[in-house]
N, C-alpha and C positions, 0 to 999 in steps of 0.2 A: 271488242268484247273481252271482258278479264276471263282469264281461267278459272271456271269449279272446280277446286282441290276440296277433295273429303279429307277431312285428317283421318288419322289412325284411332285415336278415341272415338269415330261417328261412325254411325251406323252407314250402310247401304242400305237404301230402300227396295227388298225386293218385290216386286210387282206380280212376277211369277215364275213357274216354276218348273223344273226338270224334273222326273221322278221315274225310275225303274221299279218292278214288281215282277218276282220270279216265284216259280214254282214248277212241281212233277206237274204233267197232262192230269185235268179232272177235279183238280181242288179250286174252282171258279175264279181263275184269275180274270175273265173278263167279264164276268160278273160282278165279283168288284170295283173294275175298270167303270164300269157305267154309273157305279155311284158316284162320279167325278161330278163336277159343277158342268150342265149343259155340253154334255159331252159327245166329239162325234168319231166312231171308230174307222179307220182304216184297217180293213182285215186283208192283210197279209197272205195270211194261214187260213182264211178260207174254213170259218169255223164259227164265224158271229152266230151262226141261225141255234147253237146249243147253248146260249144265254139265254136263262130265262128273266129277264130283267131286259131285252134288247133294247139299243135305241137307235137311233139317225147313224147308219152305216154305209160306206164306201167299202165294195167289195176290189179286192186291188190285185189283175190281175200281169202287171209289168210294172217295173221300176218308170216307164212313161206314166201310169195314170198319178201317179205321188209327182211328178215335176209340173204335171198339168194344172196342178192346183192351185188358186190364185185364193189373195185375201177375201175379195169378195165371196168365192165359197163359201169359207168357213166364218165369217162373219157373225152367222147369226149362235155359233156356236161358244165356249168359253177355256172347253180340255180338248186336244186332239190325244190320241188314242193311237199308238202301235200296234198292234194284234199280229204276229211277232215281229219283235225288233231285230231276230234271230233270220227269217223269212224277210224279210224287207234289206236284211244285208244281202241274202242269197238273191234278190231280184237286184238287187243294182250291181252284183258281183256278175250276174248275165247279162245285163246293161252292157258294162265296161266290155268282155269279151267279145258282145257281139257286135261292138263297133269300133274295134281294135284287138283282134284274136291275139296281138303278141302280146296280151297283157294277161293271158290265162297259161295253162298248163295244161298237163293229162288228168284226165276226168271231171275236167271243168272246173279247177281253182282256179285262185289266181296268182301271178307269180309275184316276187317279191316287186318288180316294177307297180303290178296288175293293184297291192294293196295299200299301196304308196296312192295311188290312183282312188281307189275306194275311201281311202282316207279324210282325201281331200274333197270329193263329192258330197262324202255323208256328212264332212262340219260346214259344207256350203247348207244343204240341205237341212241342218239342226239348226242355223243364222236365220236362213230363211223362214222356219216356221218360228220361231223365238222372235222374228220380227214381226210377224202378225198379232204380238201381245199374249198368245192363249199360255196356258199350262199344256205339256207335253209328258203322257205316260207311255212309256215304255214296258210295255209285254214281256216275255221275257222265260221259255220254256229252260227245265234245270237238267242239265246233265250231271248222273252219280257215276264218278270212277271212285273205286280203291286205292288204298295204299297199306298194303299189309290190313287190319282189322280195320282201319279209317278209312270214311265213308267222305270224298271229297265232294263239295256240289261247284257246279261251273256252269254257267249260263252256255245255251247249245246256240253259238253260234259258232260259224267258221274262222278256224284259223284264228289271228289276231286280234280279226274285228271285235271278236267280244273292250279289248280295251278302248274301244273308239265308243262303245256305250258306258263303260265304267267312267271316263274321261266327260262324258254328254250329260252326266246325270247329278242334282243337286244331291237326293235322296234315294235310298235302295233299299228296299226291303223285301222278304222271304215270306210266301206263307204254309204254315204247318199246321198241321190236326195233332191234337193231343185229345187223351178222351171222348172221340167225335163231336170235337168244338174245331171252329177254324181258329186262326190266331195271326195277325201281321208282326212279324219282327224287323225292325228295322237296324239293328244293332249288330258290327260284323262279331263274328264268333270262329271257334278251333273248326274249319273243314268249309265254313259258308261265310258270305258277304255281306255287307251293309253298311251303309250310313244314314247316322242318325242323328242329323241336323236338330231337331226337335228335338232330343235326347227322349225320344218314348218308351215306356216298357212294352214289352211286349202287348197288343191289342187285340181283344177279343172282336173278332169278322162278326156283326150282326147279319140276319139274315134281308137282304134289299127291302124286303117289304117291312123290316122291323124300322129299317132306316137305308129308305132310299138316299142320303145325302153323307154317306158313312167318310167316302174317301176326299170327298170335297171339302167337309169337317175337318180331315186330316193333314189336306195341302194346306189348307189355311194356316192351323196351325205350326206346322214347318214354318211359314213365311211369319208368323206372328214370331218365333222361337228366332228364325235367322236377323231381323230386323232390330233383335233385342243386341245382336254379336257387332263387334266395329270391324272396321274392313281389314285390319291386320288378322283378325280372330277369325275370320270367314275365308281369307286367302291361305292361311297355313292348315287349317282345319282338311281344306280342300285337298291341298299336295299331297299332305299327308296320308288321308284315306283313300285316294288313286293309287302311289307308291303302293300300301299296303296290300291294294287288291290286285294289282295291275301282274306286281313281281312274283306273287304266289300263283298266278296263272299264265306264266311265262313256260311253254310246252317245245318251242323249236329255236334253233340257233339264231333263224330269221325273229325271232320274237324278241333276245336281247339284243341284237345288232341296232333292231330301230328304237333302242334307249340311248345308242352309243353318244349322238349329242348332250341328252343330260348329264351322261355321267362325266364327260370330257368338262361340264363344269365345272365340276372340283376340283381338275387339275387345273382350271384358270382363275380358282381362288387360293390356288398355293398349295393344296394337299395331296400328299401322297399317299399311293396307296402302300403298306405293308403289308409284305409277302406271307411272313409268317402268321399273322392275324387274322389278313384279309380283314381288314378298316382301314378307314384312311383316317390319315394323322395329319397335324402340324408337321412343315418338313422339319422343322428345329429337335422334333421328337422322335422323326420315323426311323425306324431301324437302317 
């Protein structure tokens, strides 16, 4: 059988799709969740029943009822649904501990071993569902710390794991209230995150009854936007907006240590770093 090589001028056809949606508690993130295309939640967080839009839910109380899950399940479905992606790291992060304690710490993290470990579970687990064909939304509660007057937002999950979702996810968007309207922004900005595949402007959140079919409208389009880019234009797009997000929410030494392979490729393309700059250069160049 010959090789399918896509050249670099074609498109990938993407079929479907990864998508993160964060926000503070109360601005109806699963709410909009449910105007997905045939959607079925897995709540996490133990929260679905304050949707008022509910649909076909899976109440998830161990990292076992999400492995138990087979294609037939969710079959007759089209989005599966995280209801937190933040809470479903924390149930497989007791997962790992409780059937290997040397992979946690004091007060139940986990140790640098323990998310080495976590790592490799959650992109088994993201293959697994991406192999069932569905779209996959990602939940996503926001953490506000400071920095002097600057108001940073960071997705509340543990430790690292947050970049095992920035790294999972095609599309990311934010939603905010301005003038008591909701709004989806997809686009990163100075303090918050995003990507935006679609290149959309900012989106006014109808209310479900206005348009129950609001966010399914929305993934499609992503994949109508992505299908239009060729596969060189879709692969650097990518890096690029991981780097972006990933380094700006690097919080412990163990968080750049496990970059240390990427960066180790620059030096096996010849450059070095300068001291005084801090960039790396052509070594013909470097001080």
């Amino acid at each position: 059988m010959a090789l399918k090589i896509t050249k670099a001028s074609e498109p990938i056809v993407v079929e479907r799709l990864n998508l993160c949606i964060y926000a503070q508690p109360g601005v109806g993130k699963t709410s909009l969740a449910f105007t997905a295309e045939d959607p079925i939640l897995l709540d996490f967080d133990l929260g679905s029943h304050r949707a008022a839009n509910r649909r076909d839910t899976v109440r998830m109380h161990s990292w076992a009822d999400a492995e138990s899950m087979t294609a037939q399940d969710l079959a007759p479905y089209k989005t599966v649904i995280i209801d937190t992606a933040g809470r479903a790291l924390d149930a497989l992060a007791s997962d790992i501990i409780k059937k290997n304690p040397k992979m946690g710490k004091g007060g139940g993290a986990l140790s640098l071993q323990g998310f080495g470990e976590l790592k490799g579970r959650y992109a088994a687990y993201s293959r697994l569902l991406n192999s069932f064909g569905k779209d996959v939304v990602l939940i996503c509660h926001m953490d506000e710390q400071r920095n002097g007057d600057d108001i940073i937002e960071r997705l509340d999950a543990q430790g690292s794991s947050k970049g095992e979702i920035y790294k999972s996810v095609d599309a990311m968007g934010r939603i905010f209230v301005r003038n008591g309207k909701r709004y989806l922004d997809f686009s990163p900005r100075e303090g918050s995150f995003g990507k935006n595949p679609g290149q959309f402007a900012e989106l006014e959140i109808p209310h479900p009854t206005l348009n129950p079919h609001f966010l399914g409208e929305t993934i499609a389009a992503i994949k109508a936007k992505l299908n239009e880019m060729s596969a060189d234009q879709v692969k650097l797009q990518a890096e690029m907006d991981e780097w972006a997000m990933a380094i700006r929410d690097f919080e412990t030494v163990d968080d750049f240590n496990r970059q240390l392979d990427e960066i180790k490729v620059a030096k096996d393309k010849g450059f070095i770093a300068n001291k005084k700059t801090k960039l790396y250069e052509e070594a013909a160049v470097a001080a």
